[in-house]
DRENVEXLUM-979927 format. One line per 8 residues: number of its first residue (from 1); their letters; for each residue x, y, z of N, C-alpha, C, O. Coordinates in steps of 0.001 Angstrom, whole numbers, plus 500000, padded with zeros to 6 digits. Layout:
<nodes>
NUM = A = X:Y:Z:X:Y:Z:X:Y:Z:X:Y:Z ~ ...
</nodes>
This chain:
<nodes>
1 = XXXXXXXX = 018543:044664:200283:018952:045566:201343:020413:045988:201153:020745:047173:201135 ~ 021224:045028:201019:022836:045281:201100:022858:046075:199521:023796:046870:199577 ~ 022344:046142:198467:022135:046560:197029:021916:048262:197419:022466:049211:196860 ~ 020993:048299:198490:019985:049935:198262:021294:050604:199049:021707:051728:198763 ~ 021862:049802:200031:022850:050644:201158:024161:050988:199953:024612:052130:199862 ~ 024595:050025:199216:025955:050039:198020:025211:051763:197325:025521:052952:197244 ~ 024279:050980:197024:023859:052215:196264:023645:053909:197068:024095:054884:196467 ~ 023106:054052:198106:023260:055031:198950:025094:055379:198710:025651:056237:198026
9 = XXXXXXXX = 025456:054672:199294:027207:055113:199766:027420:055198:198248:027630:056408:198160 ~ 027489:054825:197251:028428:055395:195995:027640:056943:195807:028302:057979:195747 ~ 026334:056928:195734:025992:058071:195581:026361:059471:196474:026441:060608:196009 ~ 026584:059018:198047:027498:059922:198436:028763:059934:198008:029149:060969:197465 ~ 029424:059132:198108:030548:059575:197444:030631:059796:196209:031847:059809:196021 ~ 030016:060023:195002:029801:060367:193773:030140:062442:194411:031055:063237:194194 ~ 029086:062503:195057:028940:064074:195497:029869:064351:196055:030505:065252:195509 ~ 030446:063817:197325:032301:064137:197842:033076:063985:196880:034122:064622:197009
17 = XXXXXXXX = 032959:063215:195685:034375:063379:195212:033923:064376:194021:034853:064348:193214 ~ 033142:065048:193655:032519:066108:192557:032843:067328:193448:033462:068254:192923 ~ 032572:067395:194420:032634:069194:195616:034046:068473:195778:033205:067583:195658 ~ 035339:067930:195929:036660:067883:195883:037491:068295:194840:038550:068906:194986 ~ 036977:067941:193764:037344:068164:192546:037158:069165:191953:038162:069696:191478 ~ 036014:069736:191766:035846:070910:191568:036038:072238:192756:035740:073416:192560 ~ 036333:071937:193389:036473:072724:194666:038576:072743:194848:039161:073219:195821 ~ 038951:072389:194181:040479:072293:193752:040474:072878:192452:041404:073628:192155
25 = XXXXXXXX = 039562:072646:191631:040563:073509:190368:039646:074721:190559:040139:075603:189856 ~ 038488:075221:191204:038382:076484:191585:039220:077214:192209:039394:078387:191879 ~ 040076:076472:193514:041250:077292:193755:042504:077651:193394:043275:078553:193722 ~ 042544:076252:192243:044178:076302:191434:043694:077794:190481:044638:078583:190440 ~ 042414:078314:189720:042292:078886:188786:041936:080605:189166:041963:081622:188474 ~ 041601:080342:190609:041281:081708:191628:042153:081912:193003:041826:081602:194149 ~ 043221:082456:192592:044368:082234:194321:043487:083404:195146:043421:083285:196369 ~ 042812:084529:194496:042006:085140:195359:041248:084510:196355:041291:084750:197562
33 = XXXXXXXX = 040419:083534:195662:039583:082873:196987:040939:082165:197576:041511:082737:198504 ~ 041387:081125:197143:042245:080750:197941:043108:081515:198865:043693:080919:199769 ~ 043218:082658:198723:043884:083418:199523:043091:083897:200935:043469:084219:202061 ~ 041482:083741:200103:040606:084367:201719:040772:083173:202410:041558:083091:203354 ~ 040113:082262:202026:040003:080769:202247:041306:080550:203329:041088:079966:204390 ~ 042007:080806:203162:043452:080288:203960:043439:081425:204861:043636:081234:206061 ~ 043224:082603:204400:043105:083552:206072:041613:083537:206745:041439:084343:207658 ~ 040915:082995:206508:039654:082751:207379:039861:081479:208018:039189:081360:209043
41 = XXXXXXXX = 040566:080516:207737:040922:079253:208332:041860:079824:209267:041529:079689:210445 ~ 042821:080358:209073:044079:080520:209946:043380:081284:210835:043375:080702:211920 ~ 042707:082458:210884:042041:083392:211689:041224:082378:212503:041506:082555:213688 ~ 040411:081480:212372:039764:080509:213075:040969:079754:214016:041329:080005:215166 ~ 041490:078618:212945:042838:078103:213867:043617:078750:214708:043995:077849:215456 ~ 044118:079763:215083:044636:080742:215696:044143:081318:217264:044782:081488:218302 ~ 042617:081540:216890:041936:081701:217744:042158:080864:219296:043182:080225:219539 ~ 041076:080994:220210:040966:080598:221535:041124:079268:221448:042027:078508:221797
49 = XXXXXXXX = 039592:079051:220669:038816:077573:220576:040120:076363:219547:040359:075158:219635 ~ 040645:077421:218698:041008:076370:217278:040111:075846:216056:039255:076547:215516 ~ 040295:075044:215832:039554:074360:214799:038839:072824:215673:038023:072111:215090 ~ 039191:072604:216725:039224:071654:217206:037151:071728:217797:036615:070679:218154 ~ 036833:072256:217789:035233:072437:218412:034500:072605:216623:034718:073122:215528 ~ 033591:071796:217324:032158:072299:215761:032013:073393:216029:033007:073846:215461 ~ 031208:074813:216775:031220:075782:216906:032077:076537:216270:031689:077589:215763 ~ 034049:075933:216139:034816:077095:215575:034891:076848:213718:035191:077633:212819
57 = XXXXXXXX = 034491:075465:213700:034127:074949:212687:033230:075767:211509:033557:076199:210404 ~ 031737:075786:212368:030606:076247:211828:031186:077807:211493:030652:078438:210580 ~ 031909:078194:211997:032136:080313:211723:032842:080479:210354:033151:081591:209925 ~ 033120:079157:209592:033795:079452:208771:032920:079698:207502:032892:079037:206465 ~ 032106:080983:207895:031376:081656:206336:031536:081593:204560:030743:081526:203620 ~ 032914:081652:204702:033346:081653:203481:033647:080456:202788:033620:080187:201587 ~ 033974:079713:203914:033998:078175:203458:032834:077651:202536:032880:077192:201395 ~ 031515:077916:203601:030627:077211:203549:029892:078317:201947:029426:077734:200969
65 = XXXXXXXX = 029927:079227:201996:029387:079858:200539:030580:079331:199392:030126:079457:198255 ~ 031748:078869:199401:032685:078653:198781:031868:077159:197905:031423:077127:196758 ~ 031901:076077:198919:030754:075283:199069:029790:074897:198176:029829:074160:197191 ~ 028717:075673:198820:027817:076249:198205:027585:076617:196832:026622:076198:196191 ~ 028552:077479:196331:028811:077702:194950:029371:076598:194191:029237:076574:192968 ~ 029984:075687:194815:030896:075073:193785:029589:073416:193623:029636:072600:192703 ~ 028828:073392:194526:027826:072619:194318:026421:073239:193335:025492:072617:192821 ~ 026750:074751:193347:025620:075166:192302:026225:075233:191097:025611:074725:190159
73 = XXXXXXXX = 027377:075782:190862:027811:075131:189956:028519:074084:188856:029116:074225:187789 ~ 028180:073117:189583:028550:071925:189155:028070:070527:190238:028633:069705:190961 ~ 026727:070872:189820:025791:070083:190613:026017:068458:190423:025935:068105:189246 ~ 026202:067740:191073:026051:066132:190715:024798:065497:190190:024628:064340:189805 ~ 024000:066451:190252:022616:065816:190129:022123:065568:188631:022071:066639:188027 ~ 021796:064617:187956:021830:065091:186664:020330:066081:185872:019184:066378:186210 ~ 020968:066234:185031:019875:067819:184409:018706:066688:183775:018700:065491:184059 ~ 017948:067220:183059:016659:066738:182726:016111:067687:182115:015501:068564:182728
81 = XXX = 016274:067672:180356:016035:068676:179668:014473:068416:178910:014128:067416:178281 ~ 013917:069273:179107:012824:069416:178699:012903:069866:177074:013637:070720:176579 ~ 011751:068876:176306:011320:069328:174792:010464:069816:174429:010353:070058:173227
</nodes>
């Protein structure tokens, strides 16, 4: 039991620290996104709500396709090549 749970938690964090990592040198190598990225946050933070509610959280579109991409490309999962 305590073996399957070790194993659960490294495997999440295997995936948090892969979408961190690669999700940093996508922005060191693209200041474009980083540039939306930081005015769609500030435009959120700024706002009524803040950042402080899930709701103002969830609006952040670009985040979440930012995301998205950086987990499609450079998936944690490993490949499995067919012969």
């Amino acid at each position: 039991m305590i073996y399957f749970l070790f194993l659960i938690l490294n495997t999440f964090l295997f995936i948090l620290e892969t979408l961190l990592i690669y999700g940093l040198y996508e922005l060191a190598m693209n200041p474009e996104i980083q540039d939306k990225l930081a005015h769609e946050i500030d435009g959120i933070a700024n706002s009524d709500s803040g950042l402080s509610s899930y709701d103002a959280v969830n609006q952040n579109e670009y985040l979440e396709m930012f995301v998205s991409e950086i987990m499609r490309k450079y998936t944690p999962a490993a490949r499995i090549e067919r012969y």
